[in-house]
N, C-alpha and C positions, 0 to 999 in steps of 0.2 A: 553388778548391773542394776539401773534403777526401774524400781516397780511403775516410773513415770515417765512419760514422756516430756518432751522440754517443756519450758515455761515461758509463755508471752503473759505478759500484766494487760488484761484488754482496757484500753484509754485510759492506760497507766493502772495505780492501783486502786482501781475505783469501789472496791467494797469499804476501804478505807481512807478518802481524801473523794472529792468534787470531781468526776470525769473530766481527762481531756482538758486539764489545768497545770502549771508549773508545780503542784502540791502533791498532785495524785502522781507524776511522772519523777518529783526526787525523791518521795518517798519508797519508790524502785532502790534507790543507794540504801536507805537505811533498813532497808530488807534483804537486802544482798540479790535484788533481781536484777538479771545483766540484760535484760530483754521487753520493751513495753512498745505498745501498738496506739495509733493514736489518727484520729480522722483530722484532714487540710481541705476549706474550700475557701474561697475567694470571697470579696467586699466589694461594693462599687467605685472606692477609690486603686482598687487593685492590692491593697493588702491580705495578705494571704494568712488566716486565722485556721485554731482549733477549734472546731464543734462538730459532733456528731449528728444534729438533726437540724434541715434547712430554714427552721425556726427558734425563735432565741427561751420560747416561752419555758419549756421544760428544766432549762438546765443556769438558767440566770431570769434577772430579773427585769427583761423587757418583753419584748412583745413583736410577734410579728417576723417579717423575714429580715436578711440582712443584706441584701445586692445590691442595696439604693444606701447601705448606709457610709460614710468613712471611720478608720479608725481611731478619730476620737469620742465620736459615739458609741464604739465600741469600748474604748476604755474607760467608758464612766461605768459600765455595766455589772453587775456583782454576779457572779458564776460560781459562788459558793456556798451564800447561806443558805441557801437550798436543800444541802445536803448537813451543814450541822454551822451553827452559830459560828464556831472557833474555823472557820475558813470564812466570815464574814469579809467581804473584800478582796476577793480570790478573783481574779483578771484573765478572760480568757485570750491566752497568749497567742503572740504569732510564732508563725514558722521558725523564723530566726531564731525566737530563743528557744527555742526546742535543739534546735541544732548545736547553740550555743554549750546546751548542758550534756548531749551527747557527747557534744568533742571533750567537755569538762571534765564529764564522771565517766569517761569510758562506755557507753553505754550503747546500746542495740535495739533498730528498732523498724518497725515497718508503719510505715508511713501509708494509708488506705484516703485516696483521692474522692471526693463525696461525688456521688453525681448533680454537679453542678445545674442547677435551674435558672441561671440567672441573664441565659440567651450564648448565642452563639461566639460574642463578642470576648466577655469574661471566662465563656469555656475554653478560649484559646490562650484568652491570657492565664489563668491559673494553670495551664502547662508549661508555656514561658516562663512562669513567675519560679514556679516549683522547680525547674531544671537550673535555674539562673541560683536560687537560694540555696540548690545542694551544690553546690563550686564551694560552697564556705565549710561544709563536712566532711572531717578526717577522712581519707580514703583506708584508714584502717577502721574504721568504723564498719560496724554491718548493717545492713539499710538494705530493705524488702520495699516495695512499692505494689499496690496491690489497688482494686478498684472494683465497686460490684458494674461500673458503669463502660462498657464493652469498646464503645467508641472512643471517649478517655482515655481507656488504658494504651489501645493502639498509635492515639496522640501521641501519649508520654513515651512511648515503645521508639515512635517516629523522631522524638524529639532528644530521647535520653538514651539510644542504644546500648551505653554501656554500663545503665546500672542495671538493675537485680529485679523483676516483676515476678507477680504470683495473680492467680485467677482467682476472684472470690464465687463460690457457690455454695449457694442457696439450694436446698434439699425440697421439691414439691411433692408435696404427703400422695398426692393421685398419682404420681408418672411412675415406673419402676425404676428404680436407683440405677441399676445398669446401662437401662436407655439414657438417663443423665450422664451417666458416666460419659458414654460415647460420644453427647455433643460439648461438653467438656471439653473433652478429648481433640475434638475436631476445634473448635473453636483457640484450644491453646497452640496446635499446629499453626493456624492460619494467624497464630501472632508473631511467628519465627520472619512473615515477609515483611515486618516492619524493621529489620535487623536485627532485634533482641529476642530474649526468649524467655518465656515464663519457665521457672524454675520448680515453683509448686503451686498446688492446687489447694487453697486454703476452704474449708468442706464443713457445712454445717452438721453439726452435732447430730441433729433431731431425724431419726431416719436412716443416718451413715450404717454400713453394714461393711464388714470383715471382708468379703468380697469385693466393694466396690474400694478398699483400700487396698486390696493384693491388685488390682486392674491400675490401679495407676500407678503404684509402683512400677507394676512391670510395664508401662508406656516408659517409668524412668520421670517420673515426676514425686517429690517430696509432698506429703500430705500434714496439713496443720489443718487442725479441727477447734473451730468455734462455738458455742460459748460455753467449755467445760468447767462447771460451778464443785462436779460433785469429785470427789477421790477414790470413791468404787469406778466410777465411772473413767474416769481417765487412768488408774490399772487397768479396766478390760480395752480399753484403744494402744495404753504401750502393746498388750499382749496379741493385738493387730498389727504393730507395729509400725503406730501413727507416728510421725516424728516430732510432732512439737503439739502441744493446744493455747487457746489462746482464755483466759481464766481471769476472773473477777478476784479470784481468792489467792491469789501469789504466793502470798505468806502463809496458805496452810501448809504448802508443800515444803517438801525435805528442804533443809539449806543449800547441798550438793545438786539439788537437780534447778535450784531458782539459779547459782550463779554460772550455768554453763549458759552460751549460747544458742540459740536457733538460728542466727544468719551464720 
């Protein structure tokens, strides 16, 4: 039995390659991780791109937001010497090819929906867009969909019934973990009326307590905990009996526990 729980590569292997890039997500292959997570929002041409923050400034080399942009503005853009010269020229990709490499290398993944700012119009199309783009992924494939954004997720529930959803939450330091739990709780029932149904509750690290991981189990919901950097620390959540975490560091962990699955 392993001292870990599974292994998601969070926006690919981002301690080692450019988050949220074709670099940081094949480098999963060459680490033998069968599992990586990765943020989808929307352009104003309706292309459906990876990035994690609703601005470009942090993680490439422009500026400002991107709703008004199309994507060949987007591909003149560099999304990787930021993080180390030798990914100079690194393209933050769309949907597609992410899908493309999934079906390629066999690979696993959860897909986490941004909460969309870019008005009501693109919020609807980036659920369109995203249901219409997964038709092209192996149905052996495993693919989580996951959202901190509540109305979104119920969208994509409404629009994609029969794939795979999970709850994102956020740990608040003042409320007590429990009473969290419960609207949680309440909130992942009230996603069952959109026809689908969350499967697990993906649960910030910072706060998480052994109790509030025995309570949704026994709701009967799978818990994957974000963002476990350290290896003491994700031995004491296996020994909770968290089922998966989602981790910057892929490669530090066992070989056997990066090539099993979490979907």
């Amino acid at each position: 039995m392993s001292h870990y729980p599974k292994i998601i590569a969070h926006r690919g292997m981002s301690a080692l390659a450019p988050e949220n890039t074709m670099a940081a997500f094949a480098s999963c292959i060459d680490y033998g991780v069968k599992c990586f997570e990765f943020d989808v929002d929307i352009i104003g041409d309706g292309s459906l791109i990876c990035i994690h923050d609703d601005k470009l400034d942090r993680t490439t080399n422009g500026k400002g937001g991107y709703y008004n942009l199309d994507f060949s503005a987007i591909r003149k853009l560099d999304a990787g010497k930021w993080f180390d010269e030798k990914y100079t020229f690194e393209r933050i990709p769309e949907l597609a090819s992410v899908i493309e490499l999934m079906n390629k290398s066999q690979l696993d993944a959860n897909l986490e929906i941004k909460p969309c700012l870019g008005g009501t119009v693109l919020r609807e199309k980036l659920i369109e867009r995203i249901a219409v783009a997964l038709q092209q992924l192996d149905p052996k494939r495993g693919l989580v969909i996951s959202s901190f954004d509540a109305e979104l997720l119920l969208m994509a529930g409404k629009a994609m019934p029969e794939r795979r959803f999970a709850g994102l939450a956020p740990i608040e330091p003042d409320v007590p973990v429990m009473e969290q739990v419960q609207v949680w709780l309440e909130t992942a029932e009230k996603f069952k009326e959109t026809g689908a149904t969350i499967e697990a509750l993906h649960v910030e690290n910072d706060g998480l307590t052994a109790q509030a991981v025995a309570a949704l189990h026994e709701a009967g919901y799978q818990v994957r905990v974000w963002t476990v950097n350290d290896l003491e620390r994700a031995a004491e959540l296996a020994k909770w009996g968290v089922d998966a975490i989602f981790t910057d560091n892929a490669h530090l962990f066992p070989e056997a526990d990066r090539a099993v699955s979490a979907f």
